[in-house]
C-alpha positions in Angstrom: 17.1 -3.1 25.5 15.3 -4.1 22.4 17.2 -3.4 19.0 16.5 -0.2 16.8 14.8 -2.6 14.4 12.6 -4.2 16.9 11.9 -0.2 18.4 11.1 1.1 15.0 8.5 -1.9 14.4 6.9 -2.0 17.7 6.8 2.0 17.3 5.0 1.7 13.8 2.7 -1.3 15.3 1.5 1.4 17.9 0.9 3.9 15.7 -1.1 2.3 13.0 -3.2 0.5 16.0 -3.6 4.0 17.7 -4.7 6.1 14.5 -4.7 3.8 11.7 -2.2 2.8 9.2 -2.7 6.1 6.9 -2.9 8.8 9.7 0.1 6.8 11.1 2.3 7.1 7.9 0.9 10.5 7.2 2.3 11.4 11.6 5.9 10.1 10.3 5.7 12.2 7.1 5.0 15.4 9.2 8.1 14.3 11.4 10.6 13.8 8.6 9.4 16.9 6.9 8.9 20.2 9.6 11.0 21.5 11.7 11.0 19.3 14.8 13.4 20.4 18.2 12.6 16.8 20.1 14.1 18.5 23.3 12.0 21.4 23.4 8.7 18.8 22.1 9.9 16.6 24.7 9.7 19.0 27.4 6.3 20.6 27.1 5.3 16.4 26.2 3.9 15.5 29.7 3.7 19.2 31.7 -0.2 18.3 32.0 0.7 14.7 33.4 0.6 14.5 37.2 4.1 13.4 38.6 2.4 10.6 40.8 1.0 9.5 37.8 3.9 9.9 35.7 5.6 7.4 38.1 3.3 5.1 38.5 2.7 4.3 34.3 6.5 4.2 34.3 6.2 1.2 36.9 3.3 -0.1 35.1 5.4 -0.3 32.2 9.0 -1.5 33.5 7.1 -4.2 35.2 5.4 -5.2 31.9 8.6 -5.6 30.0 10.3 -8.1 32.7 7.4 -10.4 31.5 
């Protein structure tokens, strides 16, 4: 399990390469600021996604991390 450090900068790093460093500090901003329920977000977060394909990008992804 990485650190919190090493999660919060690998976290940032994927923001700011996915929508640029101002609309990525402008997403954290929102976060800190509004209301936010993560359980109820986090449960409506993949309801469109497939369950085979759910799976499989979870395997995809633990098998990226064992190098």
């Amino acid at each position: 399990m990485r650190s919190n450090t090493v999660l919060r900068d690998d976290g940032m790093r994927i923001l700011a390469e996915q929508l640029g460093l101002v609309e990525a500090e402008r997403f954290i901003a929102l976060l800190r600021r509004e209301p936010f329920d993560y359980t109820q977000w986090r449960q409506g977060l993949y309801k469109d996604v497939p369950l085979d394909t759910f799976l499989q990008d979870a395997q995809n992804y633990r098998d990226s991390m064992s190098g």
